[in-house]
VEXKEVEX-143333 format. One record per residue (C-alpha): residue in one letter; x, y, z. Coordinates in steps of 0.5 Angstrom, whole numbers, padded with zeros to 4 digits, always signed. Layout:
BEGIN
AXYZ;...
// end
This chain:
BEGIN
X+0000+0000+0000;X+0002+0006-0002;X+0003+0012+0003;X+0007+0019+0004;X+0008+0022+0012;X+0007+0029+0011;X+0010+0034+0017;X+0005+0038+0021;X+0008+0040+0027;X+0007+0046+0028;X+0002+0048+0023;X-0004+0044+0023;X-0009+0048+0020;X-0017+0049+0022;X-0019+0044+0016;X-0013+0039+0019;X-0015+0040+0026;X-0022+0038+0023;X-0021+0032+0019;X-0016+0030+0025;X-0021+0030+0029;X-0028+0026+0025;X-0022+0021+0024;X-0021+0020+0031;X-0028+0020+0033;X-0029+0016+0026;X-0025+0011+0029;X-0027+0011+0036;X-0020+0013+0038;X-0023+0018+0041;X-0030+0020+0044;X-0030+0027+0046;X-0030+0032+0041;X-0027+0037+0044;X-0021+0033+0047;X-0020+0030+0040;X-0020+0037+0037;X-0015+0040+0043;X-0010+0034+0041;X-0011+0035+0033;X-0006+0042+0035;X-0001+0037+0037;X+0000+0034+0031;X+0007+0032+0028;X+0006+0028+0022;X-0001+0026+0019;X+0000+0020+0014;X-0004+0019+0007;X-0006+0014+0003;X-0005+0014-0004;X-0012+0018-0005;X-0010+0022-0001;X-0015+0019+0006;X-0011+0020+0013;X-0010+0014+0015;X-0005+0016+0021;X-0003+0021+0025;X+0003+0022+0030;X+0003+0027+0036;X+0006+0030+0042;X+0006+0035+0046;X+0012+0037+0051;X+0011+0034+0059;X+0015+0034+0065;X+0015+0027+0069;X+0016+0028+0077;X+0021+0022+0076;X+0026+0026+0070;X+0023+0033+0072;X+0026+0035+0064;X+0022+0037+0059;X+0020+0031+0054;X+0015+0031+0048;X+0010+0025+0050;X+0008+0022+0044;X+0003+0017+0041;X+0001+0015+0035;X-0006+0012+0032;X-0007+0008+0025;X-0014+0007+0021;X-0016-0001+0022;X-0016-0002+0015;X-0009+0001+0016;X-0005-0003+0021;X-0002-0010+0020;X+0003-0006+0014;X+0009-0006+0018;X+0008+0002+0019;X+0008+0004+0026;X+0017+0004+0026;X+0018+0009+0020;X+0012+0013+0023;X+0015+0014+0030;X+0023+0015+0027;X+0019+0020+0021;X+0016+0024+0028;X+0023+0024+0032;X+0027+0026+0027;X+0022+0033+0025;X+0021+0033+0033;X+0029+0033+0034;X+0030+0038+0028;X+0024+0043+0031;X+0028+0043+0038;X+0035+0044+0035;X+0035+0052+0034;X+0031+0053+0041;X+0031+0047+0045;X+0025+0046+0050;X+0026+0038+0051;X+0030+0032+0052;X+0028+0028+0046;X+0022+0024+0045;X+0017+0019+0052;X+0014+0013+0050;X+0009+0010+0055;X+0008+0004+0052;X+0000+0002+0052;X-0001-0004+0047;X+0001-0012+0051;X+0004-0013+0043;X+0009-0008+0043;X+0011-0009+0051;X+0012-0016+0050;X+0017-0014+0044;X+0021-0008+0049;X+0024-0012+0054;X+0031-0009+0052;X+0033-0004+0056;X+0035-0001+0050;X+0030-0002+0045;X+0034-0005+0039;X+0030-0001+0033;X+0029+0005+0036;X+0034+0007+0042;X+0029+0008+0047;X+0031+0007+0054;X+0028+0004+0060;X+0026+0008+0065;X+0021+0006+0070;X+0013+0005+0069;X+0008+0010+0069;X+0002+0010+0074;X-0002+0006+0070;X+0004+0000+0070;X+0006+0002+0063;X+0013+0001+0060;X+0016+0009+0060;X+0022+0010+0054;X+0025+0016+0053;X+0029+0017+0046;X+0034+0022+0047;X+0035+0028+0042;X+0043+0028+0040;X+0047+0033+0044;X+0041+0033+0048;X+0043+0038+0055;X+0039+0037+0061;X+0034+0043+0063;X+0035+0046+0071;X+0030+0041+0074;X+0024+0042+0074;X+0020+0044+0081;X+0018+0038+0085;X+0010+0039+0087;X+0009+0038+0094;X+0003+0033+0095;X-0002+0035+0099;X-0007+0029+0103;X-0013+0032+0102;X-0017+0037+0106;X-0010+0040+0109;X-0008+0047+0106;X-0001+0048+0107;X+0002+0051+0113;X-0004+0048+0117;X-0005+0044+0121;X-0008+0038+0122;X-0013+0037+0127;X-0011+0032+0132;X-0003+0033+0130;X+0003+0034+0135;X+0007+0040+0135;X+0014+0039+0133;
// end
C-alpha cells in the first residue's frame, strides 16, 4: 500500500484539525469532540494514502514527568484499522523523531522523545532496556503500569530540574495543621 507521512508539527490547520478529529471519533480512538479537536493541534505528522485519505497520524506534546523533572515530547500515535498490520508503525515513529528533533535543534524545549507503551503486543517485544530499533530506554513504568521509554535527542543537554509538587493528603491546606496533629 502505497502511503506519504507529511510533517504538520506546528502548523496544523483548522481544516486539518478537523478531518483530525472526525478520524479519531470515526475510528473510535476518541469519543470527546473537544478533547479529540484539542489534540489534533498536537500533531506531527499525518499519514496518506495514496487517494489522499488520513489513514495515521503521530502526536506530541511537551510534559514533565516527576520522575525525570526534564521536558520530554509524549507521543502517541494511532492508524485506521484498515491501515494496521503493514508494517508502518517503526517508520511513522522514526519520521515524528526526526521532524521533533529538528523543530527542537534551533530553540531547545525538550530532552528527546517519551513513549509509554500501552499496546501488550509492543510491551511483549520491549524487554530490552535499549530498544534495538528505536534506541528507546527504559525508564521505569508510569502510574498505569505502562512501560516508560525515552528516545534522547542527539546532543541533548539537560534543563535546570523542574520543580517538585509537593502532594498535599486531602483536606490539609498547606501551612495548616491537621486536626489532632502534635506539634513538632
Amino acid at each position: 500500500m502505497s502511503h506519504d507521512i507529511i510533517s504538520v508539527w506546528r502548523n496544523v490547520t483548522p481544516e486539518l484539525q478537523a478531518e483530525l478529529a472526525a478520524f479519531w471519533l470515526s475510528n473510535g480512538a476518541m469519543v470527546d469532540a473537544e478533547r479529540a479537536n484539542a489534540r489534533a493541534t498536537q500533531a506531527v505528522c499525518v499519514v496518506r494514502d495514496a487517494d489522499g485519505a488520513l489513514c495515521g497520524v503521530a502526536t506530541a506534546m511537551l510534559r514533565i514527568l516527576p520522575r525525570l523533572r526534564q521536558p520530554t515530547y509524549y507521543y502517541r500515535q494511532f492508524f485506521a484499522p484498515s491501515f494496521r498490520g503493514q508494517a508502518q508503525a517503526l517508520p511513522v515513529f522514526q519520521a515524528a523523531c526526526r521532524i521533533l528533533e529538528e523543530a527542537n535543534r534551533d530553540k531547545p524545549e525538550s530532552l528527546g522523545v517519551l513513549m509509554e507503551i500501552e499496546n501488550a503486543g509492543l510491551t511483549a517485544l520491549f524487554s530490552e532496556a535499549i530498544g534495538e530499533r528505536t534506541g528507546g530506554v527504559f525508564i521505569g513504568y508510569s502510574p498505569r503500569g505502562f512501560q516508560l521509554r525515552v528516545i534522547y535527542f542527539q546532543g541533548a543537554k539537560l534543563f535546570p530540574p523542574a520543580p517538585l509538587r509537593r502532594r498535599i493528603a486531602p483536606g490539609v491546606r498547606p501551612g495548616v495543621k491537621a486536626a489532632g496533629s502534635q506539634p513538632a
